[in-house]
C-alpha positions as CSV (number, residue, x, y, z in Angstrom):
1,X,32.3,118.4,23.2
2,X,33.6,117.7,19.5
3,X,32.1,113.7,20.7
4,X,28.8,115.2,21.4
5,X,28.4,117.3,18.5
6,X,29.3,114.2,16.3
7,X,26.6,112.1,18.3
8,X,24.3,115.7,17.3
9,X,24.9,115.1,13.4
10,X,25.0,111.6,13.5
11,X,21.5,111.3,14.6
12,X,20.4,114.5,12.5
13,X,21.3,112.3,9.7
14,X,19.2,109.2,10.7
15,X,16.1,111.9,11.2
16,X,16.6,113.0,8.0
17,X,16.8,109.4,5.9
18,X,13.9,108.4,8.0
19,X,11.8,111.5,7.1
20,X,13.5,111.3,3.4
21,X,12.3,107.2,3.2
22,X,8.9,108.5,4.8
23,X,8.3,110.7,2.1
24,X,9.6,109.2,-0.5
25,X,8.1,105.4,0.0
26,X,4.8,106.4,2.4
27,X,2.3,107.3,-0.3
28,X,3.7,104.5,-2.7
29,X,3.5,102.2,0.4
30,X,-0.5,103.8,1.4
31,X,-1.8,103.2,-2.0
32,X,-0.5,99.4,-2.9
33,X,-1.6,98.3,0.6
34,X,-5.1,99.7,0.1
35,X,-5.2,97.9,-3.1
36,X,-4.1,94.5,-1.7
37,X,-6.9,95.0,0.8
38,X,-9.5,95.8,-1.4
39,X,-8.5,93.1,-4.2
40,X,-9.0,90.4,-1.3
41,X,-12.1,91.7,0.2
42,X,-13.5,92.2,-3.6
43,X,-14.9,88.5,-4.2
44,X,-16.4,88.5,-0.7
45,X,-18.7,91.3,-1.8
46,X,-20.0,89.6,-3.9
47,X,-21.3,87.0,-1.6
48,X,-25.1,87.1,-0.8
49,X,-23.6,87.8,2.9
50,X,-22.1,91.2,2.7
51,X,-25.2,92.5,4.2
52,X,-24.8,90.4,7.1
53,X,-23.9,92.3,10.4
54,X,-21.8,90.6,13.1
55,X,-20.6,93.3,15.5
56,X,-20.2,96.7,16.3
57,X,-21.5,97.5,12.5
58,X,-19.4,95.4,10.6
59,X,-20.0,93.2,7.7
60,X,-19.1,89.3,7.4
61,X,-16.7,90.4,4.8
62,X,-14.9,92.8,6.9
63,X,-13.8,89.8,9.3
64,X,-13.1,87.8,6.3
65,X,-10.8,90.3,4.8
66,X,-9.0,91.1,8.8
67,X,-8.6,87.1,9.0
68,X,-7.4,86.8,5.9
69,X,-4.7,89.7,6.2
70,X,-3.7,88.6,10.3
71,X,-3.1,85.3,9.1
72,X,-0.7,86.7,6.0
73,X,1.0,89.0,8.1
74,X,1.3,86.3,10.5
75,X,2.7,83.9,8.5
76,X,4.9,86.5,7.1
77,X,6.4,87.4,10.7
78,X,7.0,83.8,11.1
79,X,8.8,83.4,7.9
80,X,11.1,86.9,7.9
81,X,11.9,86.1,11.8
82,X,15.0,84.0,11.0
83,X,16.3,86.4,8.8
84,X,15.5,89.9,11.0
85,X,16.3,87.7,14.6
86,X,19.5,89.3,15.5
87,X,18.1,92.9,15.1
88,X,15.9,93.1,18.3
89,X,14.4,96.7,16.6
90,X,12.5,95.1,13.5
91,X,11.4,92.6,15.5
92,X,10.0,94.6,18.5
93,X,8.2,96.7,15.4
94,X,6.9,94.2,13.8
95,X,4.8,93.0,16.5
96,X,4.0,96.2,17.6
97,X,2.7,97.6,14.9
98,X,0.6,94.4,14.2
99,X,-1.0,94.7,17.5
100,X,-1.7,98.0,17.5
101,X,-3.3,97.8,14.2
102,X,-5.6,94.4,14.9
103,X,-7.0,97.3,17.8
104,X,-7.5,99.9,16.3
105,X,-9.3,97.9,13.5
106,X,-11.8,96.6,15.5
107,X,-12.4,100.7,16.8
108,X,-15.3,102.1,14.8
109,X,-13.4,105.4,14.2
110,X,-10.1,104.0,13.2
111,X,-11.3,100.8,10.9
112,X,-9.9,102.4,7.5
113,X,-6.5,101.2,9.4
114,X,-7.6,97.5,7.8
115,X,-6.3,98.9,4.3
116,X,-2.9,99.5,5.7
117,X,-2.1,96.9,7.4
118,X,-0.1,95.0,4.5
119,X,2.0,98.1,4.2
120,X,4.1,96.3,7.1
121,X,4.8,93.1,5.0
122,X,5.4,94.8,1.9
123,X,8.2,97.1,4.0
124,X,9.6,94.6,5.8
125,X,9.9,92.3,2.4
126,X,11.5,95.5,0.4
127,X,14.1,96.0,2.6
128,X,14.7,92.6,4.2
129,X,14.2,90.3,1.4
130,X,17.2,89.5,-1.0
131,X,14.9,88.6,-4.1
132,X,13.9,92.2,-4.4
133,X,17.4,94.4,-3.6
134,X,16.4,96.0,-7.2
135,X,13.1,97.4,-5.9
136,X,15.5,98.4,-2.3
137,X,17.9,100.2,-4.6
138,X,15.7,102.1,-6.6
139,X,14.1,103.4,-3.3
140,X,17.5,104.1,-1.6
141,X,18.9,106.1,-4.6
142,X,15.7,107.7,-5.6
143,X,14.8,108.6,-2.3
144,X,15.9,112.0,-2.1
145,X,14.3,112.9,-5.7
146,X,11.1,111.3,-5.1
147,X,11.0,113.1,-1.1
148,X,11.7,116.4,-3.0
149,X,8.8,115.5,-5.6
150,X,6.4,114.4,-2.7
151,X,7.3,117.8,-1.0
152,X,6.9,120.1,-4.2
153,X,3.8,118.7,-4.8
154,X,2.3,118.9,-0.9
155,X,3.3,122.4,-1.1
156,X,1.8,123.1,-4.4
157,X,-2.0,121.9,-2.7
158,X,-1.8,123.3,-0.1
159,X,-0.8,127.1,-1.9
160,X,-3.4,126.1,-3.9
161,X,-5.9,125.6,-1.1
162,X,-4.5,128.8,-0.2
163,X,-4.6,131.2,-3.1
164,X,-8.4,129.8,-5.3
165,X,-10.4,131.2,-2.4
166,X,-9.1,134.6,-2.8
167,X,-10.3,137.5,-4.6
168,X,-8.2,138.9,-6.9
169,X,-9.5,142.0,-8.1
170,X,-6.8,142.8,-10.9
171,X,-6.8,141.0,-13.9
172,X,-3.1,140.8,-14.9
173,X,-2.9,139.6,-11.6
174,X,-5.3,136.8,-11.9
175,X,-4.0,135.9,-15.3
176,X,-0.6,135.6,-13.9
177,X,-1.4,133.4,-10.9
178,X,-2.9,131.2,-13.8
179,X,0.5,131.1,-15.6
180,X,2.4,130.3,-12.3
181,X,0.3,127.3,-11.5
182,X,-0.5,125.6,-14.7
183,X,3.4,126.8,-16.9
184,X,5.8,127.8,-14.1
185,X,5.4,125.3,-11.7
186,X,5.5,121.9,-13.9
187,X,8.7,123.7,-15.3
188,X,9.8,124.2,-11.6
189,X,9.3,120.3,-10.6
190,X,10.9,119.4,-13.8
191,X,14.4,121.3,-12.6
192,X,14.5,118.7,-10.3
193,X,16.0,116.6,-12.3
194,X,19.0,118.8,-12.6
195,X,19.2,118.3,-8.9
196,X,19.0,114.3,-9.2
197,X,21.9,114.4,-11.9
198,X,24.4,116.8,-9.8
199,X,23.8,115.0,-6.6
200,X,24.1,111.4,-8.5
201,X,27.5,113.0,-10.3
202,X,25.3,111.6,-13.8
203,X,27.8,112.5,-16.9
204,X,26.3,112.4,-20.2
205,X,27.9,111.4,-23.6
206,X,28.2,114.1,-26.5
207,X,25.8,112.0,-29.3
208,X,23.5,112.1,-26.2
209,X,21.0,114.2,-24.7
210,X,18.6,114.8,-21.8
211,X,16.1,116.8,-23.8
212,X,13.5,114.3,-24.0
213,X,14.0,113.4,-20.4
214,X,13.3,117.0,-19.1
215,X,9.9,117.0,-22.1
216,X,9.0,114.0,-20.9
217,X,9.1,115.5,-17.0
218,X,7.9,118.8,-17.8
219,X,4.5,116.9,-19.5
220,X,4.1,114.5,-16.5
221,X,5.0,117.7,-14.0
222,X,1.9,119.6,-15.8
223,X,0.4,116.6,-16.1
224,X,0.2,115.8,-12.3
225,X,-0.4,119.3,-11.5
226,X,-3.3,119.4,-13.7
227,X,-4.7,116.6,-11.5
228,X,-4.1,118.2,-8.5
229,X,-5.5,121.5,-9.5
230,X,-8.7,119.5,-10.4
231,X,-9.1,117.9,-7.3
232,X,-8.5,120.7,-5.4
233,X,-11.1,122.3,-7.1
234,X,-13.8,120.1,-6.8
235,X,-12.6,119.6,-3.0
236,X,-13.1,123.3,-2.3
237,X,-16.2,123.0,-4.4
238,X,-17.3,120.4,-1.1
239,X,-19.7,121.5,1.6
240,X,-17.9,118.9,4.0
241,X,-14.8,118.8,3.3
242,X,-12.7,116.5,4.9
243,X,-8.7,115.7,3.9
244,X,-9.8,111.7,3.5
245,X,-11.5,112.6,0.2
246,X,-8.5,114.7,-0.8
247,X,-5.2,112.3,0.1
248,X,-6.1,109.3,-1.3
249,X,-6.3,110.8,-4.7
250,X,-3.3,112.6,-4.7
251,X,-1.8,109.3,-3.4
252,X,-2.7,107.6,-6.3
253,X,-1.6,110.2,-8.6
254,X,2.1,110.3,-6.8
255,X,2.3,106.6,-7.3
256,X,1.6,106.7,-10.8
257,X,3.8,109.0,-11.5
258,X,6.8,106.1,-10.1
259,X,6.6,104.0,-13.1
260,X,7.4,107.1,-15.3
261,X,10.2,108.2,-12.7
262,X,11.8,104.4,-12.7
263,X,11.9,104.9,-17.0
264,X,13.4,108.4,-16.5
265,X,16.1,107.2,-13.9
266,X,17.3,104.4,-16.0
267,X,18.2,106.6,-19.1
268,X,19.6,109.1,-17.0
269,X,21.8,106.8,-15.5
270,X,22.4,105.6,-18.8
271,X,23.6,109.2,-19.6
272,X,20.7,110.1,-21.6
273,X,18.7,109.5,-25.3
274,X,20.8,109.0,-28.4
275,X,20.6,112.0,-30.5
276,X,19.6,109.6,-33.6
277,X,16.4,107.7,-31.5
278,X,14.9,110.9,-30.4
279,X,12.5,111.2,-33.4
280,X,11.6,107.3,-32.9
281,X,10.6,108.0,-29.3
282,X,8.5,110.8,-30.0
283,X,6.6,109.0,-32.7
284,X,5.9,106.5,-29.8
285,X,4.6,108.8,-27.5
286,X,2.4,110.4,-30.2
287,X,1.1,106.7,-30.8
288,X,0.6,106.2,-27.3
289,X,-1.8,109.8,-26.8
290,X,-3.7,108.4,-29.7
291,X,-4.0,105.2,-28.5
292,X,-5.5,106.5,-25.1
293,X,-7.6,108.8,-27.6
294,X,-9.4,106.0,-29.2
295,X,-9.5,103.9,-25.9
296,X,-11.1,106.5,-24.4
297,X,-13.8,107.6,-27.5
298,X,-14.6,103.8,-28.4
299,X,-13.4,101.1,-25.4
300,X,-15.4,98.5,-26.7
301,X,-14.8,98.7,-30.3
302,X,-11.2,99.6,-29.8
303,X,-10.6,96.4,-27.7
304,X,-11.7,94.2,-30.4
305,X,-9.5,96.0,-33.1
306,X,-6.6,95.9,-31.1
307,X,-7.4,91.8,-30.0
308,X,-7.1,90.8,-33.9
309,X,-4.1,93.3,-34.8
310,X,-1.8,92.8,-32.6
311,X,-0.7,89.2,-33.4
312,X,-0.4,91.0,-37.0
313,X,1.3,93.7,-36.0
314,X,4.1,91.7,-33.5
315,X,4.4,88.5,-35.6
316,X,3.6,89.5,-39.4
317,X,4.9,93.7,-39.1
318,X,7.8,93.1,-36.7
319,X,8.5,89.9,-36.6
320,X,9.6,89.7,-40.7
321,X,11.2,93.4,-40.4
322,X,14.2,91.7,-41.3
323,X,12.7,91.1,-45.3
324,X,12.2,94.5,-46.1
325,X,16.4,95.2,-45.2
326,X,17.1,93.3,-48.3
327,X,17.0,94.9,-51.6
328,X,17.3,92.6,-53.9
329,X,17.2,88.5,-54.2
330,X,21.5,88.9,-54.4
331,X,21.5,91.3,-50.9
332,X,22.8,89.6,-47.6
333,X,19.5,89.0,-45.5
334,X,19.8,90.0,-41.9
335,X,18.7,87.2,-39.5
336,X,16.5,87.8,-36.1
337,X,19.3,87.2,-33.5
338,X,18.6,86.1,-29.9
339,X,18.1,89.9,-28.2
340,X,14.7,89.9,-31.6
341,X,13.4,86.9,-30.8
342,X,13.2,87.6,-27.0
343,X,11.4,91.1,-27.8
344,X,9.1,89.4,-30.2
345,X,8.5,87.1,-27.4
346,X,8.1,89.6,-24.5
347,X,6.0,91.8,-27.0
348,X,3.3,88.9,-27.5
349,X,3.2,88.3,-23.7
350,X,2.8,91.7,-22.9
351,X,0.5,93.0,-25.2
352,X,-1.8,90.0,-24.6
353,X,-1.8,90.5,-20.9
354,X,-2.3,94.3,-21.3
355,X,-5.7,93.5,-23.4
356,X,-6.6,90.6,-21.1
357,X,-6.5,93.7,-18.1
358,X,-8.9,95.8,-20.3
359,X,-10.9,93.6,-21.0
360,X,-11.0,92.4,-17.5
361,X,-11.9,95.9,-15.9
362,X,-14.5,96.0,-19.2
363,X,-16.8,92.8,-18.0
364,X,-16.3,93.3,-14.5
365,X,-17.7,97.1,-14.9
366,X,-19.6,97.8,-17.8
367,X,-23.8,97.2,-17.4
368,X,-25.8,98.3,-19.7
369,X,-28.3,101.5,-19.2
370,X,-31.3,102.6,-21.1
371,X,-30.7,106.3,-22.1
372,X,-33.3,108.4,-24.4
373,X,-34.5,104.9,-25.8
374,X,-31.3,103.4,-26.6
375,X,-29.0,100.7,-24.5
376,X,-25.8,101.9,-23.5
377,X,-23.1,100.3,-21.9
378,X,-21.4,102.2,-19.3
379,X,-18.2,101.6,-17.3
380,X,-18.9,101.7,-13.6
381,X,-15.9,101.8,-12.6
382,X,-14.5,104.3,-14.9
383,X,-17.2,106.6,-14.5
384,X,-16.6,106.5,-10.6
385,X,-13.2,108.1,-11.2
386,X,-14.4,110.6,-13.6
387,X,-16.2,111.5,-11.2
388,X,-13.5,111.3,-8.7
389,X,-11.3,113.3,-10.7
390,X,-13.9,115.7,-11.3
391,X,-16.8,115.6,-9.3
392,X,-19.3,118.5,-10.4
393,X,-20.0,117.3,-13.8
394,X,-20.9,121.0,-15.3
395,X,-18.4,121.9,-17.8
396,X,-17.7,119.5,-20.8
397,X,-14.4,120.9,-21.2
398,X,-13.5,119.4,-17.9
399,X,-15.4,116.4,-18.3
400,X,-13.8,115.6,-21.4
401,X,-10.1,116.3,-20.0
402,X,-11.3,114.1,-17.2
403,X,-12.3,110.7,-19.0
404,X,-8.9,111.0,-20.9
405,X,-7.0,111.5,-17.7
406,X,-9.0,108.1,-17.0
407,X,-8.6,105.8,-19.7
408,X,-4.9,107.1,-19.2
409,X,-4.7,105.6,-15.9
410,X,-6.5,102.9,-16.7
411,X,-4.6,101.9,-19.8
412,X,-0.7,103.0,-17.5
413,X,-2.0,100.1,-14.8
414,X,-2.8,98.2,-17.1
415,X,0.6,98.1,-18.8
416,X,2.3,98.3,-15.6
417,X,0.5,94.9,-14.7
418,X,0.9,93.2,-17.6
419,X,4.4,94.0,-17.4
420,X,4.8,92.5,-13.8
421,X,2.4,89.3,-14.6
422,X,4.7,88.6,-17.7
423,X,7.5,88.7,-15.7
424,X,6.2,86.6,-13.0
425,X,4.9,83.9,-15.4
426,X,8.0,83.5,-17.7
427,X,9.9,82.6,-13.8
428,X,7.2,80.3,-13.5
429,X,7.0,78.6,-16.7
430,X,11.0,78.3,-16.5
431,X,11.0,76.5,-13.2
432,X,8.3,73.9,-14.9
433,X,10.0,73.6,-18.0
434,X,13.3,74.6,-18.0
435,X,14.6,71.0,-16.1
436,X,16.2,68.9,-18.7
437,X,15.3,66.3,-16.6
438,X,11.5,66.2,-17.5
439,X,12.5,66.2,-21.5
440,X,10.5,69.8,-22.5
441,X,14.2,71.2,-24.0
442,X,16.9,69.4,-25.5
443,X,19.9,71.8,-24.5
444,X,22.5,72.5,-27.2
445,X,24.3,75.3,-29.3
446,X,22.1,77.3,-31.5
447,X,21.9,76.6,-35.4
448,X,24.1,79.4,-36.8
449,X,27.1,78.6,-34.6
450,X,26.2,75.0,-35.4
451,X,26.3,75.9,-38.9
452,X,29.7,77.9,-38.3
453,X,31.1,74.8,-36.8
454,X,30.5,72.3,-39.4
455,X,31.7,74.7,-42.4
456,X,34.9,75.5,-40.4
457,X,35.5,71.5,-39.9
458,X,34.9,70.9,-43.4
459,X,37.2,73.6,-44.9
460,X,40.1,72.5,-42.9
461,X,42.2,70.7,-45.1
462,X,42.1,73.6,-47.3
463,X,43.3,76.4,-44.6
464,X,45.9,73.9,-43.6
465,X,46.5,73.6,-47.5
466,X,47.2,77.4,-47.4
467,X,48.9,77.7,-44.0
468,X,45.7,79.5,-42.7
């Protein structure tokens, strides 16, 4: 009996970390798979031969894209096989969820399964794959935080679905329904984190603090509520309504909201802001809203501005911080260490790659429109997700709170990007450049220890003079 009641739990507990890893990773998982789908069936559409059918209703670029993903996920299987061989369970998965998903592609009803289908790779690489055990631990300790997000959050649609149809005769009432769901409830998500630090045994110093963590959660909570109020809305607004045009949405929204999650995780495992920095980070975040502002008001414009001030700003502003430490011509002059000139460095990449993304999205997108006499340019692409976002177009309130949320998303991917392509090209560059063999680098001690070296050799006859 006691045997059979362990066997009972132990397999309650594998339920429960596979529903917690569903949760947790599945809308992450939906929404980068869809976008590696559509990135490599984007230049095919612009072929003269999208328009071509070939069978049952699809387009040449369809079977392009489906030959182009079996063959990856092929090749894939192939490669992972030596490593997953001896565990008969991934393998038996792997190849049947590729074969049920090559037939259910080629079904007329079930053909939206072609955006998914790289979400086996991509699970099979996080948790097989030794090069990305960073991404695998994040997930495995953040699982149970981002399930209970993912759960607050499907609860909080579907109340919501719930309680905007009703009529609610009393006012108070109505007014405090409002209160609930746009000050309550961000404040409710953000007590999460209390959970996340009790459960992860998190101990903070005394000179530091979690209050900008829990500000910083509280705005993304109302934040990604807001959203989700909005979409709901305009969803209800729908005469068809069908829960396609509502999930992917919220999916996005949810994986948005994991780059802010991964910053918040690492300084609470840090044990929280210095005291001191708090009033530096908030003027960052201030900068950041503003920066979003102007994106939004004046993209073209505010490209340009930021393309020539940047490489002021990093090399000229920051880079020669270290002169205005000195007060006089007899004051000791810091010198940039190693840790500066890496940031200096990583600064320049990033920031270059973050406006080469913007202004990316901003050819690719923007056509120009005639509108009371004058030519405007307009962002397609932008403009679909305002619409997105808000579909009905009436109030200018909403509109306006719309295109920020926008250019907010627009600009976060595009930092998120640029982040991951610097990262990717300095490991590239390094494996070109970084063999002494081909001559690029001359490997040798840097010039201050140098320095250090050659005074300490030549004073040595004096400090064995003195005995020191």
């Amino acid at each position: 009996m006691i045997i059979k009641n362990c066997n009972f739990k132990s397999n309650v507990k594998k339920i429960l970390k596979f529903l917690y890893n569903i949760l947790a990773w599945g809308p992450a998982i939906i929404v980068i798979s869809s976008l590696v789908s559509i990135f490599l069936i984007l230049p095919f559409t612009l072929l003269p031969v999208k328009e071509v059918k070939i069978f049952n209703e699809k387009s040449l670029p369809f079977f392009i894209l489906e030959f182009i993903v079996l063959t990856l996920m092929s090749y894939y299987g192939y490669r992972i096989y030596s490593k997953i061989k001896n565990n008969k369970i991934a393998v038996f998965l792997y190849c049947l969820v590729l074969i049920l998903s090559i037939a259910l592609v080629f079904c007329y009803r079930y053909r939206f399964v072609i955006l998914l289908q790289p979400a086996l790779p991509l699970v099979y690489a996080i948790i097989f794959e030794e090069k990305l055990f960073k991404i695998r631990d994040f997930f495995s300790t953040s699982k149970v935080m981002l399930a209970s997000l993912n759960i607050f959050d499907v609860c909080y649609i579907f109340a919501l679905q719930w309680v905007i149809p009703l009529d609610i005769s009393p006012e108070w009432l109505s007014w405090g329904i409002v209160l609930f769901i746009t000050i309550i409830c961000p404040a409710l998500r953000t007590g999460l984190l209390n959970f996340y630090t009790k459960q992860s045994k998190k101990r903070k110093n005394r000179d530091k603090t979690y209050f900008s963590s829990y500000v910083v959660m509280y705005i993304i909570s109302f934040v990604q509520l807001f959203l989700y109020l909005t979409t709901t809305l305009n969803y209800l607004k729908l005469q068809d309504k069908s829960i396609v045009d509502l999930a992917p949405v919220n999916m996005m929204f949810a994986t948005l909201f994991i780059y802010f999650w991964f910053v918040l995780k690492t300084q609470l495992d840090k044990g929280g802001y210095d005291k001191k920095n708090e009033l530096l980070r908030w003027v960052f975040g201030v900068l950041y809203v503003l920066l979003i502002f102007f994106y939004d008001r004046i993209e073209g414009g505010f490209l340009i501005i930021l393309t020539w001030l940047l490489p002021v700003l990093i090399s000229t502003i920051i880079g020669k911080l270290h002169y205005q430490f000195a007060t006089d011509d007899s004051s000791q002059l810091p010198i940039p260490t190693l840790k500066m000139k890496k940031h200096i460095y990583w600064l320049h990449l990033i920031s270059f790659l973050t406006l080469f993304c913007l202004n990316l999205f901003s050819a690719l997108f923007t056509v120009q429109k005639i509108k009371l006499d004058e030519i405007i340019p307009v962002n397609t692409a932008k403009f679909s997700i305002i619409n997105l976002i808000n579909p009905s177009n009436k109030e200018l309130a909403s509109v306006w709170m719309s295109s920020i949320i926008t250019s907010f998303i627009i600009v976060s991917l595009s930092i998120i990007l640029a982040t991951a392509l610097s990262v990717g090209v300095v490991k590239f560059l390094k494996l070109n450049y970084s063999d002494s063999a081909k001559g690029y680098y001359e490997y040798r001690n840097n010039g201050f220890s140098a320095l250090i070296n050659r005074r300490y050799k030549r004073n040595i006859r004096k400090r064995r003079k003195n005995n020191v």
